[in-house]
C-alpha positions as CSV (number, residue, x, y, z in Angstrom):
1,X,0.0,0.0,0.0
2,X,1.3,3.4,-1.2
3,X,2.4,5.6,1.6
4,X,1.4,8.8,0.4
5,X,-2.4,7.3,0.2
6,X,-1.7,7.0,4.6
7,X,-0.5,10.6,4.5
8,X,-3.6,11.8,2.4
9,X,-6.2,10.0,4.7
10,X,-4.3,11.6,7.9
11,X,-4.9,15.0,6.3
12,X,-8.7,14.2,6.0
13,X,-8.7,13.0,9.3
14,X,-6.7,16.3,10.8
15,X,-9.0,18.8,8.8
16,X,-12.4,17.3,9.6
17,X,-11.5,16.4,13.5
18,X,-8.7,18.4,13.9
19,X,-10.8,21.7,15.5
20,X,-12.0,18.7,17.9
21,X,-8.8,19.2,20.0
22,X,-10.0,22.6,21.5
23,X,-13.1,21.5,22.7
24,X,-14.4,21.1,26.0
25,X,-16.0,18.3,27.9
26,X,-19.9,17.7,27.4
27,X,-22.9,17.7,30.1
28,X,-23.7,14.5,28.8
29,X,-21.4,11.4,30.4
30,X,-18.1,13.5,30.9
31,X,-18.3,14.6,34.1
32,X,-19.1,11.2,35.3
33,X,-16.3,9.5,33.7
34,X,-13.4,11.9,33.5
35,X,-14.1,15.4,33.9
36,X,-15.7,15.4,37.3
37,X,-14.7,12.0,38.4
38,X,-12.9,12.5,42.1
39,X,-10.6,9.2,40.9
40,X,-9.0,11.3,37.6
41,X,-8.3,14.5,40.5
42,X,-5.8,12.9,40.4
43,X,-5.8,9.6,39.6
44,X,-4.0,6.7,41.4
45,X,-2.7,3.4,41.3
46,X,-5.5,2.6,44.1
47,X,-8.3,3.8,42.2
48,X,-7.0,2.2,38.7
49,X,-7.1,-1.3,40.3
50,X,-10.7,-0.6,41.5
51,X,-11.7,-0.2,37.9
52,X,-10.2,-4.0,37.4
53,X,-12.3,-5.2,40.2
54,X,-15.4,-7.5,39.3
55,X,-17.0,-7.9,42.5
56,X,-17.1,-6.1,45.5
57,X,-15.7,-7.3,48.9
58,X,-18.1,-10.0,50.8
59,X,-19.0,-7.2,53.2
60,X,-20.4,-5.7,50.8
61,X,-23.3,-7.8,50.2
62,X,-24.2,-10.1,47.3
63,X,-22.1,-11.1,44.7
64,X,-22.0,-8.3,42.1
65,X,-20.2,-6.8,38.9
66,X,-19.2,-3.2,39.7
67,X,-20.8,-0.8,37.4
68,X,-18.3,2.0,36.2
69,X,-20.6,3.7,33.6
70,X,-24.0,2.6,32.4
71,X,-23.7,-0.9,33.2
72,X,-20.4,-1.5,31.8
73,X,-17.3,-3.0,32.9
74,X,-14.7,-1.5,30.7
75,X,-11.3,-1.1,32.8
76,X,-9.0,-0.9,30.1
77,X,-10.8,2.4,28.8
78,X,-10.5,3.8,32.4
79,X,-7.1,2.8,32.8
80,X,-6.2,4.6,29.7
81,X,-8.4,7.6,30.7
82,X,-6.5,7.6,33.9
83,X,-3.1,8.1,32.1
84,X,-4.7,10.9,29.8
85,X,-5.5,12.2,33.3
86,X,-2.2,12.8,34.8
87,X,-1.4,14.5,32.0
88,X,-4.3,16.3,31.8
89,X,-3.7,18.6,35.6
90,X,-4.6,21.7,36.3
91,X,-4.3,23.1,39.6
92,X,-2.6,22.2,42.2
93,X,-6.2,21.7,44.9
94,X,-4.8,24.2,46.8
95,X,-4.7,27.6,45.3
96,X,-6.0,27.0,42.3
97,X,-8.9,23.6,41.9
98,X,-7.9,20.3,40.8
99,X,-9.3,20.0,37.2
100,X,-8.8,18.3,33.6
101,X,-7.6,19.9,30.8
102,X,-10.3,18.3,27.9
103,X,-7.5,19.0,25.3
104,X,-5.6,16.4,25.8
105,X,-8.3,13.9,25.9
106,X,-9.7,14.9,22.4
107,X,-6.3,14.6,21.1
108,X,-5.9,11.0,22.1
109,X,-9.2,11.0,20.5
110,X,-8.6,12.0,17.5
111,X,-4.8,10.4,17.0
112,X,-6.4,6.9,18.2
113,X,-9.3,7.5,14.9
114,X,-6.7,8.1,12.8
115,X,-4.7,5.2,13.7
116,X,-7.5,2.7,13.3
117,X,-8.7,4.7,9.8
118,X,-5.0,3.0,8.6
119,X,-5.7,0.0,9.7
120,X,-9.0,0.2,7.8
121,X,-6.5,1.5,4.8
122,X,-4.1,-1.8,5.3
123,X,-7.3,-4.3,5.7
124,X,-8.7,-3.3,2.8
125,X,-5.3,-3.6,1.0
126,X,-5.0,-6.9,2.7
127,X,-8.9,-8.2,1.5
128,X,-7.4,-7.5,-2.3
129,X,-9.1,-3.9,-3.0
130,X,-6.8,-1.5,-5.5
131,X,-4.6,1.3,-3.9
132,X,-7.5,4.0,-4.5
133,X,-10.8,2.1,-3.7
134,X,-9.4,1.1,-1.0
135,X,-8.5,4.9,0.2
136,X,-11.8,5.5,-0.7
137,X,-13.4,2.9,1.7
138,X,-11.2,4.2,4.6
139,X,-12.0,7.6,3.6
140,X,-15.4,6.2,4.0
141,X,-14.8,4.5,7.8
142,X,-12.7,7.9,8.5
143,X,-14.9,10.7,7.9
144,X,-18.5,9.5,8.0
145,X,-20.8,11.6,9.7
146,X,-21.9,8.3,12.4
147,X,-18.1,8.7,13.3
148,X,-18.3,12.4,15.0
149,X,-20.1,11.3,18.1
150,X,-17.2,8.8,18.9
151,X,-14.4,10.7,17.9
152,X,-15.5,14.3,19.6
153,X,-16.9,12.9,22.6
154,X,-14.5,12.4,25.5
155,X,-16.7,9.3,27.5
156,X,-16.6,8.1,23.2
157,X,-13.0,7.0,23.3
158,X,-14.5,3.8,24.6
159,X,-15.9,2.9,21.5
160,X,-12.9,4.7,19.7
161,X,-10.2,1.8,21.8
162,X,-12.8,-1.5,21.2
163,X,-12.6,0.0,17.2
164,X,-8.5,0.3,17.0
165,X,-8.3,-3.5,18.6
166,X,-11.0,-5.2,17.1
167,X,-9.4,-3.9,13.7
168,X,-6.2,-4.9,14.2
169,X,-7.6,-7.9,15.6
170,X,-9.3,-8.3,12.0
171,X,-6.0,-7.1,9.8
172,X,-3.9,-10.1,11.9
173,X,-6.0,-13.0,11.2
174,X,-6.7,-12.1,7.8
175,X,-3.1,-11.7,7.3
176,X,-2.0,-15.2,8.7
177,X,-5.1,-16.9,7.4
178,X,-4.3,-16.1,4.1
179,X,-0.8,-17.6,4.1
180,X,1.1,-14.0,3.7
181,X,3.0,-14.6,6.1
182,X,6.0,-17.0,7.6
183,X,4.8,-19.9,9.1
184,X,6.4,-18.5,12.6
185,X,5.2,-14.9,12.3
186,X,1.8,-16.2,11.2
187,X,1.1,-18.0,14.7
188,X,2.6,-15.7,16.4
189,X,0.3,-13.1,14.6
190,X,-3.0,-15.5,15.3
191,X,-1.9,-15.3,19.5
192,X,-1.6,-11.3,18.9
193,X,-4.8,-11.1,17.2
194,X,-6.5,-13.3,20.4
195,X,-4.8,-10.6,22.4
196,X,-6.0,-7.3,20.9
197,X,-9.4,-8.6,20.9
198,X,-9.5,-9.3,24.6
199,X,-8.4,-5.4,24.8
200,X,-11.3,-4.7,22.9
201,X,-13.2,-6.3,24.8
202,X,-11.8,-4.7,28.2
203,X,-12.8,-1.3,26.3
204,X,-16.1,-2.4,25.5
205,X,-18.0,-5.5,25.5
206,X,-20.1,-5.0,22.3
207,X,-16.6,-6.1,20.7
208,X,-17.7,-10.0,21.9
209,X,-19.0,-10.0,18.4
210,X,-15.4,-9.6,16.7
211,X,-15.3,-13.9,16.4
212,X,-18.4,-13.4,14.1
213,X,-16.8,-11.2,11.8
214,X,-13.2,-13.2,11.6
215,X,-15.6,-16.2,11.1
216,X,-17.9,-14.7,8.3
217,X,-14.3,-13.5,6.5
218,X,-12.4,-16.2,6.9
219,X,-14.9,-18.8,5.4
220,X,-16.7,-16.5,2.9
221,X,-13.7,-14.4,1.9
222,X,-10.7,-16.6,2.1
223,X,-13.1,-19.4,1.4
224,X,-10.9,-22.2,3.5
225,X,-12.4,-25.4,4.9
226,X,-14.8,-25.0,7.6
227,X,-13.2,-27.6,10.2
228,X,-9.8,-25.0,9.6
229,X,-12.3,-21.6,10.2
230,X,-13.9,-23.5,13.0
231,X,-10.3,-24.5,14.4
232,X,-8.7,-20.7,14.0
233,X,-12.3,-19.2,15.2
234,X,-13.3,-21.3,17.9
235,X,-10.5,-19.8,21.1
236,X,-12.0,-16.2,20.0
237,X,-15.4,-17.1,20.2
238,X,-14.1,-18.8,24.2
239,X,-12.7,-15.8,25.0
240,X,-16.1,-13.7,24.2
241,X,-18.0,-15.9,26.3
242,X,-17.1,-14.8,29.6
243,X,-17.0,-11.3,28.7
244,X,-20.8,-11.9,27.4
245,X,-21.9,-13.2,30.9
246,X,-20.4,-10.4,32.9
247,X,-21.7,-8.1,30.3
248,X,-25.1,-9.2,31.1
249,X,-24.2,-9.6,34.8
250,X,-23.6,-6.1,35.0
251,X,-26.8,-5.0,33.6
252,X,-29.4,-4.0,35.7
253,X,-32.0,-7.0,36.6
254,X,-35.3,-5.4,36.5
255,X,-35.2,-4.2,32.7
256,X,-38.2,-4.5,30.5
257,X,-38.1,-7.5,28.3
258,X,-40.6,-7.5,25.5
259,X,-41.5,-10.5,24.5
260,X,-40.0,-13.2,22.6
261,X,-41.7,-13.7,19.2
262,X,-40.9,-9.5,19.3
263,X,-37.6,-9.8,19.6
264,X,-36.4,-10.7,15.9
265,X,-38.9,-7.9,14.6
266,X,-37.3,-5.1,17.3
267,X,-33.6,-6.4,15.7
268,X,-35.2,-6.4,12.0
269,X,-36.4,-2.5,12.9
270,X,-32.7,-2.0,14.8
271,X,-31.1,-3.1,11.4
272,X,-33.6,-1.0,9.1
273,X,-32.6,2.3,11.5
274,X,-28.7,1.6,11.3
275,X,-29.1,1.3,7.8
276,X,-30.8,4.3,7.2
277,X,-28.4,6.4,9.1
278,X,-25.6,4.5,7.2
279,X,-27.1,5.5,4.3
280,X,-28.6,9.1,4.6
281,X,-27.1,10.2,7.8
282,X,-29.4,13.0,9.1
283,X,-30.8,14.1,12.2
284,X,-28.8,12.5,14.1
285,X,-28.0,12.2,18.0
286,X,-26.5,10.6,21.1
287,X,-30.1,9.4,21.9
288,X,-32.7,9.3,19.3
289,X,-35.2,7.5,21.7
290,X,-36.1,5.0,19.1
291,X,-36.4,1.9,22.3
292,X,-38.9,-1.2,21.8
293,X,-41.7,0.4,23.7
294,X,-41.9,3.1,21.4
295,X,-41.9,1.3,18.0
296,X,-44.5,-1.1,19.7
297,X,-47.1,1.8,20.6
298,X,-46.4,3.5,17.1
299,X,-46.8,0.5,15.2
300,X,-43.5,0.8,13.3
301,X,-42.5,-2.5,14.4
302,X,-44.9,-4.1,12.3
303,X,-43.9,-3.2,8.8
304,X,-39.9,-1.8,9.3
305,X,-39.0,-5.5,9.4
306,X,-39.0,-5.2,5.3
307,X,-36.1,-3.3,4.6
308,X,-33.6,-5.7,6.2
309,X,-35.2,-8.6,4.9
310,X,-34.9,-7.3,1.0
311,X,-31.4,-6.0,1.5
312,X,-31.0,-9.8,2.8
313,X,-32.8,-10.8,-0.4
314,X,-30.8,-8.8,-2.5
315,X,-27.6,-9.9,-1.2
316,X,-28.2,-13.7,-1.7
317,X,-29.7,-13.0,-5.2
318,X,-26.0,-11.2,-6.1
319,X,-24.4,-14.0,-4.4
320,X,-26.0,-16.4,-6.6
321,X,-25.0,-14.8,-9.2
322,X,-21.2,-15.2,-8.6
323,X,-20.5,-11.9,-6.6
324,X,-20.1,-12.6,-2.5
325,X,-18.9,-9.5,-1.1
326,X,-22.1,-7.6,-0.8
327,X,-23.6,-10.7,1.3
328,X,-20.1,-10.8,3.1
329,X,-20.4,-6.8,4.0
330,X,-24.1,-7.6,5.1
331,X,-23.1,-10.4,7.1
332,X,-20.1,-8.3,9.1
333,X,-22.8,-5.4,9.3
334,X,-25.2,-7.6,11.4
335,X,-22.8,-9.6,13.7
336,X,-21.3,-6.1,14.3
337,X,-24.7,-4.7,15.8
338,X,-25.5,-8.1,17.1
339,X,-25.0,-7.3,20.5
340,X,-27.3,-4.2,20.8
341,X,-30.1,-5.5,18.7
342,X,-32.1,-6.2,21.6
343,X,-32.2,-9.8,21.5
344,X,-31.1,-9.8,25.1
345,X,-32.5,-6.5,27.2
346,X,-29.7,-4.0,28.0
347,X,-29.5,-0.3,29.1
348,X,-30.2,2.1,26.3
């Protein structure tokens, strides 16, 4: 891959997120997670360790996760928001308050975007695609409008972290599955790959559906033999498990469940919404209120299940006809969402 094609998706990057860096923190999340949170004033080995902490101590009462933010346990984003922290003081608590500068956290944002926008470069390099198509699908990833909450939201770099590691979770089994590389480096490139997507997963647990996508590439792309994909897959899918249950353990227990048979139709209407927004991004917003309840009382439920299931249609009918890759990019599309397409309740 041609460096200059890097240097011109950095530029993109740097002109359309670059005013990002002299922001400030938002109402919304930020001064519960950084900006006001007494464990970044400053922070401490003490307090980083409790992040790591499932349960609480026996005098505490039942057995519990510890909930850092909205139901999720994601200490590898606090750990890292912890370093930005120290780095971040300004004041001294005595004459002048203890507080954050936000700069520094939205330029971590924005240099940890740009790094996963090359990986998107190198995977798509890697998956076959020409020098410029390929700039133009990470220009895509880089600069899409769905991208500006993540990347200019401070309590975003979350998602931003589970994004960098899931990719280059991606970019290392593709490379070793496909034979690129020396037998040695390619194992020792599967083990790294296992490893970046347990930090994803430490950033944020909707990344337990990263074995779905290395399992939809490896035997729809690559096209090897399913007992090798379900040999290289399976350990990634093990890992996910227990990061599924304490996922769900750390959600609250009295949510609203809808009911079963409704469940498929709220994912079918979850799909047909991402979708749209993928498509024609407009109107958009860190909470657009679209839950179950509401697309049960207007109705909507009933007939958005149709523009998923023609897409679907679509796809197969092109696959039939001798071209995969649209099925394969609908495929990665839904196990990417999987986890927040409310077949299992969850907050928000």
């Amino acid at each position: 891959m041609h460096r200059w094609l890097g240097w011109l998706l950095v530029g993109a990057i740097a002109i359309t997120f670059g005013r990002l860096i002299f922001a400030e923190f938002v109402s919304w999340d930020d001064p519960l997670t950084v900006a006001a949170n007494p464990r970044m004033l400053p922070p401490t080995a003490g307090a980083v360790a409790g992040y790591w902490r499932l349960f609480p101590t026996p005098a505490a009462g039942e057995m519990r996760v510890i909930n850092h933010e909205s139901g999720l346990w994601i200490p590898l984003t606090y750990t890292i928001w912890s370093g930005l922290a120290a780095l971040a003081q300004v004041g001294d608590g005595v004459q002048a308050p203890r507080e954050l500068n936000p700069w520094v956290f939205h330029a971590a944002n924005v240099a940890i975007h740009a790094g996963t926008s090359l990986l998107v470069l190198r995977l798509l390099g890697t998956l076959g695609l020409a020098p410029l198509p390929a700039l133009i699908g990470a220009m895509v990833f880089a600069l899409h409008p769905l991208q500006v909450e993540a990347v200019a939201w401070v309590s975003g770099l979350k998602d931003l972290l589970a994004g960098l590691f899931s990719i280059g979770c991606i970019l290392l089994f593709l490379m070793q599955a496909a034979g690129s590389l020396p037998r040695a480096l390619a194992r020792m490139s599967w083990w790294l790959a296992l490893v970046l997507m347990v930090a994803a997963m430490l950033c944020k647990p909707s990344a337990v559906a990263t074995p779905l996508i290395l399992l939809v590439m490896d035997r729809l792309l690559l096209r090897r033999p399913t007992g090798l994909t379900t040999l290289a897959t399976l350990p990634f899918f093990a890992a996910a498990v227990p990061f599924a249950v304490i996922a769900r353990l750390s959600q609250s227990a009295d949510l609203w469940a809808p009911p079963l048979w409704q469940r498929p139709l709220i994912a079918a209407d979850a799909l047909a919404f991402y979708a749209a927004k993928l498509i024609w991004p407009s109107c958009l917003s860190v909470d657009h209120g679209r839950s179950p309840g509401m697309i049960l009382q207007t109705g909507e439920i009933y007939w958005t299940w149709i523009v998923p299931v023609l897409i679907g249609m679509a796809a197969v009918w092109v696959w039939r006809a001798g071209e995969r890759r649209p099925l394969v990019g609908l495929l990665i599309f839904v196990a990417a969402l999987l986890p927040v397409l409310g077949f299992v309740p969850f907050i928000f």
